[in-house]
C-alpha positions in Angstrom: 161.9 49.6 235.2 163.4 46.2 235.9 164.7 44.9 238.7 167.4 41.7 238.5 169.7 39.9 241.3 173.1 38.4 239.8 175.1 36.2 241.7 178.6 35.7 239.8 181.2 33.8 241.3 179.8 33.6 244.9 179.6 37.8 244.3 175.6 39.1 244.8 174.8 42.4 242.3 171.6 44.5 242.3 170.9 45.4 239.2 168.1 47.8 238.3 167.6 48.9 234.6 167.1 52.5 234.5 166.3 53.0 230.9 167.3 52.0 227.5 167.4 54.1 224.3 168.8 52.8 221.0 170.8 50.2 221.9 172.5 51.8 225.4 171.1 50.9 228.6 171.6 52.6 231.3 171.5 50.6 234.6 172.2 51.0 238.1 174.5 48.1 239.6 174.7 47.7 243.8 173.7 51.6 243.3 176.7 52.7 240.9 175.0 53.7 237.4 176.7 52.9 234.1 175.9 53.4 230.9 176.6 49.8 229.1 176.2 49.2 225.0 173.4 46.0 224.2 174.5 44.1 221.0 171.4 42.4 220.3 168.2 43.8 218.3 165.7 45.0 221.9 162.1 45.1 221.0 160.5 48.4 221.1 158.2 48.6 224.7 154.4 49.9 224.5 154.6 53.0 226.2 156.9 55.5 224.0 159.5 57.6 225.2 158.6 60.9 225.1 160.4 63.7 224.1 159.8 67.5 224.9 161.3 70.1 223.3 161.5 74.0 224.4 159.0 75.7 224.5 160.4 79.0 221.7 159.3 82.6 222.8 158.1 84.4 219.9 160.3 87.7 219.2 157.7 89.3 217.0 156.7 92.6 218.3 153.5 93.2 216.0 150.5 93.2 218.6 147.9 90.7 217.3 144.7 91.4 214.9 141.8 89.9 214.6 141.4 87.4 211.5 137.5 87.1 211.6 135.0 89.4 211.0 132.8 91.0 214.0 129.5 89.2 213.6 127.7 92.6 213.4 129.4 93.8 210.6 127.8 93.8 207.2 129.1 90.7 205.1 130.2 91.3 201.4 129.7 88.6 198.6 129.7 85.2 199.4 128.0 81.8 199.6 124.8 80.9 201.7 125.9 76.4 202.2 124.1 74.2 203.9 124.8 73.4 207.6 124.2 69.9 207.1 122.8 67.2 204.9 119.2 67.0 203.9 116.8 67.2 201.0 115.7 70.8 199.8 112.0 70.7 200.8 111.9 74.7 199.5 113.2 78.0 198.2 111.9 81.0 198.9 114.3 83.3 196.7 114.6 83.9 192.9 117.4 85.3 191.2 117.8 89.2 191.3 115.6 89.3 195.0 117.0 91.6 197.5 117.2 89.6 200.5 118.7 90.9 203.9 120.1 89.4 206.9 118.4 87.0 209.0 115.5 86.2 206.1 114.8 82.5 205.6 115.9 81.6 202.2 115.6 78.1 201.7 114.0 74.9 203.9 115.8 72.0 204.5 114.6 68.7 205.7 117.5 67.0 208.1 117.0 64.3 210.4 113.2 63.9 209.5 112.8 68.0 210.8 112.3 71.1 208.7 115.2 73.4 208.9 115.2 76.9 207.6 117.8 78.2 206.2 118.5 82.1 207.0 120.7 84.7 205.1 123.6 86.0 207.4 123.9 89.0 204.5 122.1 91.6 203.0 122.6 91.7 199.0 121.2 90.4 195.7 120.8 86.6 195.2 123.2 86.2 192.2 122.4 82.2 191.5 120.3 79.7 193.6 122.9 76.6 193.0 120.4 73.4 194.1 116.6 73.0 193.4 113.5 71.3 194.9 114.1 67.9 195.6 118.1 67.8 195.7 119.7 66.6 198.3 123.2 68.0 199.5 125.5 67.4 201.8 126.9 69.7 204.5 129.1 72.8 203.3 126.7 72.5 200.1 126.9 76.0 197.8 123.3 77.0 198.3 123.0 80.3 197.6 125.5 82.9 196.0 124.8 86.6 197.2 126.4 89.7 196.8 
């Protein structure tokens, strides 16, 4: 860390400063290390110290399940939102049509580009929640289906 030569009465010491934590130091003098106390307020340096604690083996026994659905399955009742932010150029879908999965529902104009917006579920639109003309932001409710 730091490196220092003392000379104290006509005596020579090598001092090297190992580390300092708090306010103890601990330094290495003509190659004997000590740990010695620092009285005065030391200003923090710009790399931090780090500090790693042990790792901790689970003990649980359950084997693991999956939390998502398998993209093949069918999908219950949900929400159709918007993937990003743009203006509604069109909606395909009324309420009480029986859409199913992969059918463009509603275009969305993003980035000066038409995007279509496809079901990922079969069902029954329940409520179209935007109209032409609206703009909406990314995670928008869109469609609710079920």
């Amino acid at each position: 860390m730091n490196n220092f030569c003392f000379k104290i009465e006509d005596k020579q010491y090598d001092v090297d400063i190992l580390g300092i934590a708090d306010n103890i130091a601990k330094v290495s003098v003509n190659g004997e290390t000590y740990e010695v106390e620092v009285n005065q307020q030391l200003k923090t340096t710009k790399t931090p110290t780090l500090k790693i604690e042990p790792a901790v083996i689970p003990t649980d026994s359950s084997p693991s399940t999956a939390r998502t659905a398998n993209p093949s399955d069918p999908k219950g009742t949900g929400m159709i939102k918007s993937p990003l932010p743009g203006k509604v150029l069109d909606i395909f879908v009324k309420q009480g049509d029986q859409i199913s999965r992969g059918q463009t529902v509603i275009c969305l104009e993003a980035m000066k580009m038409e995007n279509n917006i496809i079901s990922d579920r079969d069902g029954v639109v329940v409520a179209i929640h935007t109209q032409k003309g609206d703009t909406v932001l990314e995670g928008h409710k869109l469609i609710e289906v079920s």
